[in-house]
Every structure is written in C-alpha cells, then in structure tokens.
C-alpha positions in Angstrom: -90.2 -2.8 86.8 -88.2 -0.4 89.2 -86.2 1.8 87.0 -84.7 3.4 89.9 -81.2 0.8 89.4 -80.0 -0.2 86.1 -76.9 -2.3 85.4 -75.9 -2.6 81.7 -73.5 -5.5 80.9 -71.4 -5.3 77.8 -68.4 -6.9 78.1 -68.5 -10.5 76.8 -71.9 -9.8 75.8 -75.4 -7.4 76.3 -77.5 -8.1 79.0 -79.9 -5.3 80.9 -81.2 -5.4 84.4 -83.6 -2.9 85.7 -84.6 -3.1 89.2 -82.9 -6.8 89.7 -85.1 -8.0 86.5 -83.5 -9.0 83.3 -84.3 -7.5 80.2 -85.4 -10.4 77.6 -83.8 -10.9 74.4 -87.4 -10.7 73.2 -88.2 -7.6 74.7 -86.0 -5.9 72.4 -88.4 -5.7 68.9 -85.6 -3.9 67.4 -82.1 -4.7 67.4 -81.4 -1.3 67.0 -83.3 -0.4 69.5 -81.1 -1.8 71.8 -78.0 -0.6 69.3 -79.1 2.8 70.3 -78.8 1.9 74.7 -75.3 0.0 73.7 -74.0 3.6 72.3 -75.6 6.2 74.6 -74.3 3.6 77.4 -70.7 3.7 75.9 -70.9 7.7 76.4 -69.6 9.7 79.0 -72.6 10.8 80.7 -74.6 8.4 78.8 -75.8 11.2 76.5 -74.9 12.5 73.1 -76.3 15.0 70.1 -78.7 13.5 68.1 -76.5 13.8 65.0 -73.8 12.3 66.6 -75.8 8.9 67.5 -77.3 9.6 63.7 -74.1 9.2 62.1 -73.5 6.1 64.3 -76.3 4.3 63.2 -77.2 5.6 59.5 -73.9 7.2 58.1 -75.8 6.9 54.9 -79.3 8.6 55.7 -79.4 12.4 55.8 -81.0 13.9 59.7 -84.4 14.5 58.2 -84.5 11.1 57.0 -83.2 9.4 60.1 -84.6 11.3 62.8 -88.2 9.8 62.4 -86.3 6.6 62.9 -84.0 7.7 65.9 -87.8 8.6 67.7 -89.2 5.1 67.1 -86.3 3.5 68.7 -86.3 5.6 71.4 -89.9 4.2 71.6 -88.7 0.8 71.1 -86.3 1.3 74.0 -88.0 2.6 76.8 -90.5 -0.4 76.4 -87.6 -2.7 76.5 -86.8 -0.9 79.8 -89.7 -1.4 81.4 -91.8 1.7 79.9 -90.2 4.7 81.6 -91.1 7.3 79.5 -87.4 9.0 80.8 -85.9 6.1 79.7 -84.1 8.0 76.7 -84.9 11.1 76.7 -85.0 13.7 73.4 -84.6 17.0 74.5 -83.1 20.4 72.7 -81.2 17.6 70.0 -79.4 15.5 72.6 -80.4 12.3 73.6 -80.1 11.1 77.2 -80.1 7.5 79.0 -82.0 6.9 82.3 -81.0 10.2 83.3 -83.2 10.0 86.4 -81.8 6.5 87.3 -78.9 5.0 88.9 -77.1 3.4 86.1 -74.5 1.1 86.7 -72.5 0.0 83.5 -70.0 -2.8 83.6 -67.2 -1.0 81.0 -67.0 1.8 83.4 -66.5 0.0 86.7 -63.9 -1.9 84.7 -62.2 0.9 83.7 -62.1 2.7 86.9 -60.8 -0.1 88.4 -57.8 -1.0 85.7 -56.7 3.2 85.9 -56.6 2.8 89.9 -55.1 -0.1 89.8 -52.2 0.5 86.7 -51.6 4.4 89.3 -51.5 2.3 92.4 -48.8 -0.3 90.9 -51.0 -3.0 93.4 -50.6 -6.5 92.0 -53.6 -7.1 94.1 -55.9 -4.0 92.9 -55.0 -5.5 89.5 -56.0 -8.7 89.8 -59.1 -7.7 91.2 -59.4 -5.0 88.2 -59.0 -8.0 85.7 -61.4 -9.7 87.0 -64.0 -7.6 86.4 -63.2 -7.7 82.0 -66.0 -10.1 81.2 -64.8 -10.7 78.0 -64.8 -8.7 74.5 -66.8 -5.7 74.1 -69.9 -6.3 72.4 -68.8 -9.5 70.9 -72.3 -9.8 68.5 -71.5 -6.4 67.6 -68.0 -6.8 66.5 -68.2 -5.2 63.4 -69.9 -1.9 64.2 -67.4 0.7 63.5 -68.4 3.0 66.6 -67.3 -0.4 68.7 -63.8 -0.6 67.1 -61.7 1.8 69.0 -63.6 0.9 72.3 -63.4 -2.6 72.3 -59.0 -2.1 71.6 -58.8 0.0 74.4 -60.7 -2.0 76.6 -58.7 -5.5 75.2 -55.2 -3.5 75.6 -56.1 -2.0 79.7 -57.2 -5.5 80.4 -53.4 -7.0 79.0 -52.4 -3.9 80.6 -53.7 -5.1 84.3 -52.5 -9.1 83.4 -48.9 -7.7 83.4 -49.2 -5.7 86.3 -50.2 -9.2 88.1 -48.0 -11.6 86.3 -50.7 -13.4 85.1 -48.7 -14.4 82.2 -50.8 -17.7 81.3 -53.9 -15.6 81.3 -51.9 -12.7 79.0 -51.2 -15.2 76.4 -54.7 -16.5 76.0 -55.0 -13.1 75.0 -52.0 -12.2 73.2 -49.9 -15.5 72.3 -47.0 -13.8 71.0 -46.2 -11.8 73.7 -42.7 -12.3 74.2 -42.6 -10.5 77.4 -45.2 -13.0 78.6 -43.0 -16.7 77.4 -39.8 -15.0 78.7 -41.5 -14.6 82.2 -42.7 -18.3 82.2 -39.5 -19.5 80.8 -37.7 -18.1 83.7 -40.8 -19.7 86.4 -39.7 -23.5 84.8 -36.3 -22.7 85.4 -35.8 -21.6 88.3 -38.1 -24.0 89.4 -35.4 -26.4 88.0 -37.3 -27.6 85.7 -35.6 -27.1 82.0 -37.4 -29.3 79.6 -40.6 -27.2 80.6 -38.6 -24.2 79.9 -37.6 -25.2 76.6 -41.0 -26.0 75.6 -42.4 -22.8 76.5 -39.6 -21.5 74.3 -40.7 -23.8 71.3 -43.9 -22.1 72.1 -43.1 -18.3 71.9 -41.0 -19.1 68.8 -44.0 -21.0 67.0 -46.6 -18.1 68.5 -44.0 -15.4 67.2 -43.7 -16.6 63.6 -47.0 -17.2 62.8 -48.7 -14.1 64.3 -45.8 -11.8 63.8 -43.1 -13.7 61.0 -40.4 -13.0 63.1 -38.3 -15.3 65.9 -37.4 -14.5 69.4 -35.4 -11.9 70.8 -32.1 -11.7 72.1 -32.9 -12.2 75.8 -34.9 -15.3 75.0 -32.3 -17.1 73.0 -30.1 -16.3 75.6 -32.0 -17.8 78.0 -32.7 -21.0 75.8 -28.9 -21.2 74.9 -27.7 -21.5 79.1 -30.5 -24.2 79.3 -28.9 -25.9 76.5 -25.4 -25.5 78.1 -26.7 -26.7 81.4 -28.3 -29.8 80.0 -26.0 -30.9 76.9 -27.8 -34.0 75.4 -30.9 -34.6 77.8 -33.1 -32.5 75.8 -33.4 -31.8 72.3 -35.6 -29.2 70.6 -38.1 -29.5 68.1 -37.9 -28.6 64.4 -40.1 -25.8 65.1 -37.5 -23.8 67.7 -34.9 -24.0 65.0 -36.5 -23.0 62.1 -34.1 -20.0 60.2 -31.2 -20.6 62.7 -28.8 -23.2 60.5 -25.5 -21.8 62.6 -27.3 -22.2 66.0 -28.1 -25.7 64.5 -24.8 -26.4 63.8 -23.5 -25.1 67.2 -26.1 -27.4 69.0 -25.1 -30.4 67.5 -21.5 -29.2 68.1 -22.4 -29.4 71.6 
C-alpha cells in the first residue's frame, strides 16, 4: 500500500483509505486499535501527549499500566495501515498520526467548508458545505465520552449551514421541533396559496413541539395559523392535536 495519501472518513461512519485502497474491517485486530487513529484523527495536528490519549482510552488504568498497551496498538495500527512503521509514531511522550503523509480527514474538510461558508453568508457555499456532513460522528462509537462534544458541534454547524440554505425539510429531519424551520414552510404553502398544507405543517410543529420540548407554538406561528383560519372560515378544520391546551382559541374557532 502507498501511504503517501490517506483519507479518514468518520462522519456517518469509519472507513480508511491509504493510497486509494480500503482498509478492511478485518484488518483492524483490535478495535481499539483503530479507537486510537479515530482520536489522534479528531486532533488538531493529528497528534496528542501520550497521557492525554491515555486518559481517553483507560481513565481507569494508571500510565505505567496503560502505556504497554498504548505501544501494542500503535503496533496494531500501523499494520492496519498498511505497515508503515511512521504510521503513529511515539516520540518524546506524544503520539503522532501519518506524520509523513498527506492525510485527508473528512470532519475537517467539513468544517472548513461550514466556517467559510456561515462568514461568506453564500446560500450556495452552504449548500455545498452541507453536503459534505455524511452523517453522525462516529455513529458505532456513540457512547465514547471523548466523541460527545465533537459529535454536537459537528450536528449543530451542520443545522447551522441547513438554515443558511433554507433547507428547512432537511433541518427538521434533524431537529423536528425547530420552530424556525415549520414557520418557514408554513409561510412556502401559503404563499403558494396553498392553506390546508399550511395548516398541516402547523399541526406538525405543534405535535413536534410538545413531545420533544412540552411546550406549543410561538406567537408568530399562531398568528400565522389564526389569518389562515380567517381567510378560509369552514373549509378546513384542524386536528385535535393543533388544539390541545388552547380551550379559548377552541371556542373562538368554532365562534368563527
């Protein structure tokens, strides 16, 4: 194998390539072998002291303990990539990544994009930014603490870029109770005229709202939903579940 270009993958899930050749799920004998690339590829300059990656992977262990078993991954490792003894390196307590290759990881190319992007205020730079989230962080590592903060920063940038590019469908996928998000789409159906799709999407927001959040819509999307009501008195009526908690506004609808 060429160790020359590596791209590491990690957004919607782990995957290695070294010199245009996939790394095998089998070539990893230990998981934490490749536990130990996912967080030296997370790093800023894909390096980091060796207590630091110690406490990652064995908060329990002590450093004498765990630094015998810190050198056998890093053994593990490099034959998963191919052999390259510079692979990971272990020099004067840090521990390095392919420092002698051109590494290409998919969370940073992400997140350059999003930051140019979300500076620029181009609809079009975000778009293209979003596409380039492939999905959760590490999703078979979702319970690794030193994933956590990573992964919600990377979740939030990628919301971050949807709204910049009114992809509002896309946002609520994500995030189904974000108001913003159903306030945007109710206004789409209505302007395009059409209300019943309007109301439904309000129906939707309320039920999203209440059952991630136990609360109802805002003021500026009853408002909305009360001049589609006015426009269209008796063509359209709403569901128990856009009602729930509002016995006045109830009362006021039937009034009408």
């Amino acid at each position: 194998m060429n160790a020359r270009h590596v791209e590491i993958t990690m957004l919607g899930g782990f995957a290695v390539r070294v010199g245009g050749v996939s790394v095998d799920a089998e070539s990893w004998v230990r998981p934490q072998a490749a536990a130990l690339v996912k967080v030296l590829a997370l790093e800023p300059g894909h390096r980091l002291h060796r207590e630091q990656i110690i406490d990652r992977l064995w908060p329990e262990l002590t450093i004498a303990d765990a630094a015998p078993r810190l050198h056998k991954l890093a053994h593990y490792a490099r034959r998963a990539l191919g052999g390259d003894r510079t692979a990971v390196v272990l020099r004067d307590e840090m521990v390095s990544l392919l420092p002698n290759a051109e590494l290409v990881v998919d969370v940073e190319a992400f997140e350059r994009a999003a930051e140019q992007a979300l500076a620029d205020g181009s609809v079009a730079d975000a778009v293209a930014a979003a596409e380039l989230y492939g999905g959760t962080l590490l999703p078979d590592d979702r319970y690794e603490s030193w994933t956590e903060n990573r992964r919600e920063h990377l979740r939030l940038r990628y919301q971050d870029l949807l709204r910049a590019a009114a992809q509002w469908e896309n946002l609520l996928a994500e995030e189904p109770a974000d108001e913003d998000a159903h306030v945007a789409l109710m206004q789409q159906r209505l302007e395009a005229g059409d209300h019943r799709a309007a109301l439904r999407q309000f129906e939707r927001m309320d039920a999203a709202l209440r059952r991630e959040l136990g609360v109802g819509p805002g003021r500026h999307a009853l408002a909305i939903r009360d001049r589609i009501l006015a426009e269209t008195p008796g063509q359209y009526r709403p569901g128990p579940a856009a009602l729930v908690g509002r016995r006045a506004e109830q009362e006021q609808l039937e009034r009408l």
